[in-house]
C-alpha positions in Angstrom: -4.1 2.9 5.9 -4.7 5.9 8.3 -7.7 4.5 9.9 -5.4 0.9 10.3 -3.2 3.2 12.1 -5.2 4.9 14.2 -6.9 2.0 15.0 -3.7 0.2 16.6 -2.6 3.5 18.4 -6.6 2.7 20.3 -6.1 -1.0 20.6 -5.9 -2.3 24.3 -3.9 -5.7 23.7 -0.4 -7.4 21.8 -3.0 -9.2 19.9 -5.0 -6.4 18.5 -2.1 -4.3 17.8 -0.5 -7.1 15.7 -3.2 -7.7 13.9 -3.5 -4.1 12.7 0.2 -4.0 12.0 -0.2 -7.0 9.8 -2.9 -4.7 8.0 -0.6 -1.7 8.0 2.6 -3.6 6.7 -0.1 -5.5 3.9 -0.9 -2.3 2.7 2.4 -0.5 2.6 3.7 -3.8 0.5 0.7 -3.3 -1.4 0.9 0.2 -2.4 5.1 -0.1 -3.1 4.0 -2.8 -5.5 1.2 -0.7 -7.1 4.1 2.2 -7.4 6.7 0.4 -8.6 4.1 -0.7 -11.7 3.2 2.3 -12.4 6.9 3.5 -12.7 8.0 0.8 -14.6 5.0 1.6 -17.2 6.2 5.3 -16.8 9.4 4.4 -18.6 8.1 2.2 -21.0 8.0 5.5 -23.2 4.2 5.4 -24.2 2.7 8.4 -25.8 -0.7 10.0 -26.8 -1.0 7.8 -30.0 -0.2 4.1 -28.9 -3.0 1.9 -28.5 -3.9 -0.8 -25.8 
C-alpha cells in the first residue's frame, strides 16, 4: 500500500492518480476485511488444545 501511495503522490494526470486510489482504497477494504476475521476468530475463545 505505501508504494500505491507514493506512486499517486508522482503521478502527472486525473487518470493515473485515480487509478492508484482505486488500488489504495482496494487494499484498505482488503486489509479491514482480513482484520475484522481475524478479530472475530480472536473471540471465538480457541485455546492451545482445540484442533482444526
Amino acid at each position: 500500500m505505501t508504494e500505491a501511495l507514493q506512486m499517486m503522490r508522482k503521478a502527472k494526470t486525473a487518470e493515473e492518480k485515480l487509478a492508484y486510489s482505486q488500488v489504495v482504497k482496494n487494499l484498505s477494504e482488503s486489509l479491514g476485511i482480513f482484520l475484522r476475521l481475524v478479530s472475530d476468530m480472536m473471540g471465538m475463545g480457541f485455546d492451545e488444545n482445540d484442533l482444526f
